[in-house]
C-alpha positions as CSV (number, residue, x, y, z in Angstrom):
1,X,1.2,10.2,5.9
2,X,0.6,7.1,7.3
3,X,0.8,3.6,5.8
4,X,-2.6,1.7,5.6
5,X,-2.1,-1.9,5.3
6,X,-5.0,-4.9,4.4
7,X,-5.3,-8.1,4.6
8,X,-7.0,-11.4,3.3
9,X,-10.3,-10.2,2.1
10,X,-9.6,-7.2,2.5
11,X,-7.0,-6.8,0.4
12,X,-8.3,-8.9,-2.5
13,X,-11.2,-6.1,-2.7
14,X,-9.2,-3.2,-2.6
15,X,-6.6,-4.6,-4.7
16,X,-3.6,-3.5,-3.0
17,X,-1.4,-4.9,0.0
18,X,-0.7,-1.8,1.3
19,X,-0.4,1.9,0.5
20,X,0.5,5.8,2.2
21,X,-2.1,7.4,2.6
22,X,-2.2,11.5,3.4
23,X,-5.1,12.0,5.7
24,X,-6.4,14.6,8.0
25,X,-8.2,11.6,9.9
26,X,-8.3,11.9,13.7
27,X,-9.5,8.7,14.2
28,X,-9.5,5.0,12.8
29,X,-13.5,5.7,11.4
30,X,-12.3,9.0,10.5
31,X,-9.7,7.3,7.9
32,X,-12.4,4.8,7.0
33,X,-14.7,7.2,5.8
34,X,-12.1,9.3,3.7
35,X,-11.0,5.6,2.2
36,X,-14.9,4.5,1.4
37,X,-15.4,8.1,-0.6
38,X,-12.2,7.2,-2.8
39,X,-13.6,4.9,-5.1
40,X,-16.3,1.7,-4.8
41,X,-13.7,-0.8,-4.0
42,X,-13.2,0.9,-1.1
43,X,-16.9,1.7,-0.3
44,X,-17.0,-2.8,-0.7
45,X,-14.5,-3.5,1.6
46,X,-15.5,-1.2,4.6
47,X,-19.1,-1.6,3.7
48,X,-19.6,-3.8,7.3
49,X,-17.3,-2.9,10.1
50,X,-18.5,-5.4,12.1
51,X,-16.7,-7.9,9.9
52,X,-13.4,-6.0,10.0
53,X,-10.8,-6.1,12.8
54,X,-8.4,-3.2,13.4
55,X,-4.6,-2.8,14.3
56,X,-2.9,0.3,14.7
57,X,0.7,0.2,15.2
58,X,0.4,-3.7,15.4
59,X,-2.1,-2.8,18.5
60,X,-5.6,-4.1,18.2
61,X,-7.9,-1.3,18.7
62,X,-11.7,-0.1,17.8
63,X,-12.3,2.3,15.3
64,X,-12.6,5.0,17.6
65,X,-8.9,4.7,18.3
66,X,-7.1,8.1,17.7
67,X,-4.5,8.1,15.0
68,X,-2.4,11.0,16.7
69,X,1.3,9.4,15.7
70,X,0.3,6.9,14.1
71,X,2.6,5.3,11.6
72,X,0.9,2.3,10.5
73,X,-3.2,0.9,10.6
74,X,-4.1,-2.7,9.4
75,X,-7.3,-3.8,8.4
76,X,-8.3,-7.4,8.5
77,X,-11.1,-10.3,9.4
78,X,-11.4,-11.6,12.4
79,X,-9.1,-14.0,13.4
80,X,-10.6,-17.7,13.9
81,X,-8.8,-20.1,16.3
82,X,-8.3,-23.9,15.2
C-alpha cells in the first residue's frame, strides 16, 4: 500500500486529497498508468505529464523514479516563483 497524495488541480479532478492505493507499480509511470485505467477522472488528470510535477517521499523525482519502499507519492503542478 502506499498513499498517493494530489494537489491543486490535481486534486480538484480526481476529487480526492489523498488516498492508499494497493499497487504492483515499480515505478512512478508504472502507478500512473494503473491510476489513468481506474476511471476518466483519473485518465483527465494524468492525461499530460508534462504539466505534472512529482514527489516521492517529499523528494522531487521523474516518473521513472522507482517506488521500491515507498510510503508516500505526490502529484502536483509546477511550482511558479513570485
Amino acid at each position: 500500500m502506499i498513499d498517493v497524495l494530489y494537489f491543486a488541480w490535481v486534486r480538484e479532478r480526481v476529487g480526492l486529497p489523498k488516498e492508499r492505493v494497493e499497487t504492483e507499480a515499480e515505478t512512478v509511470a508504472q502507478l500512473v498508468e494503473e491510476l489513468r485505467g481506474r476511471e476518466e477522472r483519473y485518465a483527465l488528470a494524468f492525461s499530460d505529464l508534462s504539466a505534472l510535477r512529482v514527489a516521492v517521499d517529499q523528494e522531487l523525482t521523474d516518473f521513472d523514479a522507482p517506488l521500491a519502499g515507498a510510503r508516500e507519492v505526490a502529484f502536483f503542478p509546477p511550482m511558479t516563483g513570485g
